[in-house]
C-alpha positions as CSV (number, residue, x, y, z in Angstrom):
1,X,7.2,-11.1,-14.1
2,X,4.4,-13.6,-14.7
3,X,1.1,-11.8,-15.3
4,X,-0.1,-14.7,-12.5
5,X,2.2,-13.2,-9.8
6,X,1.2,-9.7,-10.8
7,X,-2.6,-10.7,-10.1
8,X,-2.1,-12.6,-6.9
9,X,-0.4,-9.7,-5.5
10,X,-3.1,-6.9,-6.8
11,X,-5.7,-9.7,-5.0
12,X,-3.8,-9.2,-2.0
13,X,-4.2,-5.7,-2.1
14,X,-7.7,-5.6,-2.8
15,X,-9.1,-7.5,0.4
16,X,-7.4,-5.0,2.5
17,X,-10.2,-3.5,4.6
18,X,-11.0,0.4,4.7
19,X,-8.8,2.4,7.6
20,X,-6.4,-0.3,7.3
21,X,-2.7,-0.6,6.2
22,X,-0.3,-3.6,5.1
23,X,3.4,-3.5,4.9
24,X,4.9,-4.8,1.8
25,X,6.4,-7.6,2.9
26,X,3.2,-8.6,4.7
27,X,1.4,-8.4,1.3
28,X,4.3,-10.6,-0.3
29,X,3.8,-13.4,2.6
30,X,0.0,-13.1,1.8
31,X,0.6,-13.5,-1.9
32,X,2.5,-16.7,-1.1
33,X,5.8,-14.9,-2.1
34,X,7.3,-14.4,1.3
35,X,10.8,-12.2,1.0
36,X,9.5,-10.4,-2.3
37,X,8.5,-7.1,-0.7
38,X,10.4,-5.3,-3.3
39,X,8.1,-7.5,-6.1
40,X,4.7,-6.0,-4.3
41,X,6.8,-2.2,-4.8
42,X,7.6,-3.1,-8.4
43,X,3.9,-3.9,-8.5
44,X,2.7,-1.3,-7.0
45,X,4.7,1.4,-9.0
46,X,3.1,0.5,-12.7
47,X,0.0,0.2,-11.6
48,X,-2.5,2.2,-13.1
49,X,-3.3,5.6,-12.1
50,X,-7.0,5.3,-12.4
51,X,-6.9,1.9,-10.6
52,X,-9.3,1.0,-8.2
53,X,-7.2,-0.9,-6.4
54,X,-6.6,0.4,-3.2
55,X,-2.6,1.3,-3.6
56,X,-2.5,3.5,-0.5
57,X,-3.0,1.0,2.1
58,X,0.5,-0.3,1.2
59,X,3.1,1.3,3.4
60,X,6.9,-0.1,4.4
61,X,8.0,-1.8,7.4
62,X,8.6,1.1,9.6
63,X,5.0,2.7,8.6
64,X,6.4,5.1,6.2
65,X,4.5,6.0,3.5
66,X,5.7,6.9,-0.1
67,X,6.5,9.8,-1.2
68,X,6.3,9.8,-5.3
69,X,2.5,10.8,-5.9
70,X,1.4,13.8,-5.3
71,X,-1.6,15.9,-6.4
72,X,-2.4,19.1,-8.2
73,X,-1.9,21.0,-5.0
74,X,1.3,19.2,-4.1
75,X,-0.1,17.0,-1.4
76,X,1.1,13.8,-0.6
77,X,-2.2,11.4,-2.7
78,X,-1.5,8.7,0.0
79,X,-1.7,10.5,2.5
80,X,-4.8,12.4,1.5
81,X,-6.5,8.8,0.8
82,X,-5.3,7.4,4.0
83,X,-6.7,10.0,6.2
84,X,-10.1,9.9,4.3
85,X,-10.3,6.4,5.6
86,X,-9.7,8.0,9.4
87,X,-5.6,6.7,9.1
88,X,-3.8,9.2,11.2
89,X,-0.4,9.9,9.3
90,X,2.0,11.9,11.2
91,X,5.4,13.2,10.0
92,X,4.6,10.4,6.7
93,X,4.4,7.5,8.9
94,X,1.7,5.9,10.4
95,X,1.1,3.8,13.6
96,X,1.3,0.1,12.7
97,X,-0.1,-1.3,16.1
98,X,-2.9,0.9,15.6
99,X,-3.7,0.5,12.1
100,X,-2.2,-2.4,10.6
101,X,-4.5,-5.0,8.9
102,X,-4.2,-8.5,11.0
């Protein structure tokens, strides 16, 4: 992958606002890649750890959110982040009419 396509999708990312989500696929449409949800994942999953990116916004199309990172304590890191920001996240999913960046 380009380095360019890697940085317009990590720019995407980035303006999404605080107690907000966007779906993959939204993010790729953003990014001017539009059917390259799977890219923003591949994107997403070598980022870097300390990153200040805000990774945890991006959830999938039903409003699942992932399940790979977790913390010292076992707890799900998006999750944690996510309901910092006041995003309710029931049962790993969360609401997209409620919270989805428009």
């Amino acid at each position: 992958m380009s380095k360019e396509l890697y940085l317009q999708i990590l720019e995407v990312i980035a303006l999404i606002p605080y107690g907000k989500v966007a779906t993959y696929g939204q993010i790729a449409q953003l990014a001017g890649l539009p059917k390259h949800a799977r890219l923003v994942g591949y994107v997403l999953k070598h980022l870097d750890p300390d990153s200040e990116i805000p990774w945890h916004r991006v959830i999938n199309s039903q409003g699942k959110i992932s399940t790979t990172r977790l913390n010292f304590q076992g707890e799900n890191i998006q999750q944690v982040k996510l309901l910092e920001e006041g995003v309710v996240v029931l049962d790993r999913k969360v609401k997209l009419k409620k919270y989805q960046w428009s």
